[in-house]
N, C-alpha and C positions, 0 to 999 in steps of 0.2 A: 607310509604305504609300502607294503613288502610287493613280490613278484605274484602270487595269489590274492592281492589285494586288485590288482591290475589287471589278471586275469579273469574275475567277477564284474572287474567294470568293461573289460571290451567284450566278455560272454554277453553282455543283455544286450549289446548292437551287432552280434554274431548272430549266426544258428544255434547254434554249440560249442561249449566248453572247448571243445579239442579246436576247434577254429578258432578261437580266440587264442590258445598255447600256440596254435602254431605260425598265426599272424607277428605275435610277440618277439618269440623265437626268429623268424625271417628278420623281423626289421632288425631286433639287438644282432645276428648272424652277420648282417650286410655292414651295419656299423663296424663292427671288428674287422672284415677281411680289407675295410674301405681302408680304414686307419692304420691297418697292418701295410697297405700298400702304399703307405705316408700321403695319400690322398686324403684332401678335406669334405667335410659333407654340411652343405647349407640348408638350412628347414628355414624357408622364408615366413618371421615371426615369431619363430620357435628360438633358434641359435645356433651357432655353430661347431663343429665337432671338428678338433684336427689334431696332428700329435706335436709334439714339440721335442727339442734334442736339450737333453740335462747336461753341462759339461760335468767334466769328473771334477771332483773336490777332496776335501781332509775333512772329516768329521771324528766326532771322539766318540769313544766309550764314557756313556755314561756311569758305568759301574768301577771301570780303574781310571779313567780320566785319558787311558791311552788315545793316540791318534791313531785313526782307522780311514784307508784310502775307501773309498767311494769312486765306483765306475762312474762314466758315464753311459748314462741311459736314454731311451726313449718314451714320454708318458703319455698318456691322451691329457684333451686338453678342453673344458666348455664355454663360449663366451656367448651367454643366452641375448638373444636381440632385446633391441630395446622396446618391442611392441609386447615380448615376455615379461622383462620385469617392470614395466607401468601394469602388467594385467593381474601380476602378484602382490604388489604395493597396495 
């Protein structure tokens, strides 16, 4: 399912097209500024949303075999409840 797949399924329990883009829009919005604020976001049933810290490492080139440093980062992270994956099983 793409973002226009998503959009067609919350339009038929919206008014309009544009309320449902912009219902979308608000929630993925608030996820990003949550998880930019290294805050977690619980959806009870759904799962969990939080970010997590990557230490830095030595990874290679796969094309010369060289060694290539790797920062360390910050990623988002999902670990869907367990009331989610019995309902997709």
């Amino acid at each position: 399912m793409k973002k226009t797949d998503l959009v067609n399924e919350v339009a038929k329990v919206t008014e309009t097209k544009k309320e449902a883009v912009m219902a979308i829009e608000i929630f993925l919005g608030t996820i990003k500024k949550t998880l930019k604020k290294r805050d977690k976001i619980y959806l009870s049933g759904f799962g969990t949303f939080s970010i997590v810290k990557r230490k830095a490492r030595t990874g290679r080139n796969p094309k010369t075999g060289e060694a290539v440093k790797i920062a360390a980062k910050f990623t988002p992270k999902f670990k869907p409840a367990r009331a989610f994956k019995e309902a997709v099983q």
